[in-house]
N, C-alpha and C positions, 0 to 999 in steps of 0.2 A: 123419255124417248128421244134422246137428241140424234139418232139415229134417223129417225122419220125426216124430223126437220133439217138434215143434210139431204136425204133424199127430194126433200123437197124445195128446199133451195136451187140444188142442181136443175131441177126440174123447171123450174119458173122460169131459169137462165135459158134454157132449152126452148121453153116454150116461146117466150120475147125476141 
């Protein structure tokens, strides 16, 4: 699911 884990990268950046 390296799908998730782009979304979720993107996310962390967002969140920081």
């Amino acid at each position: 699911m390296v799908n998730l884990i782009s979304m979720y990268q993107q996310w962390s950046r967002f969140y920081h």
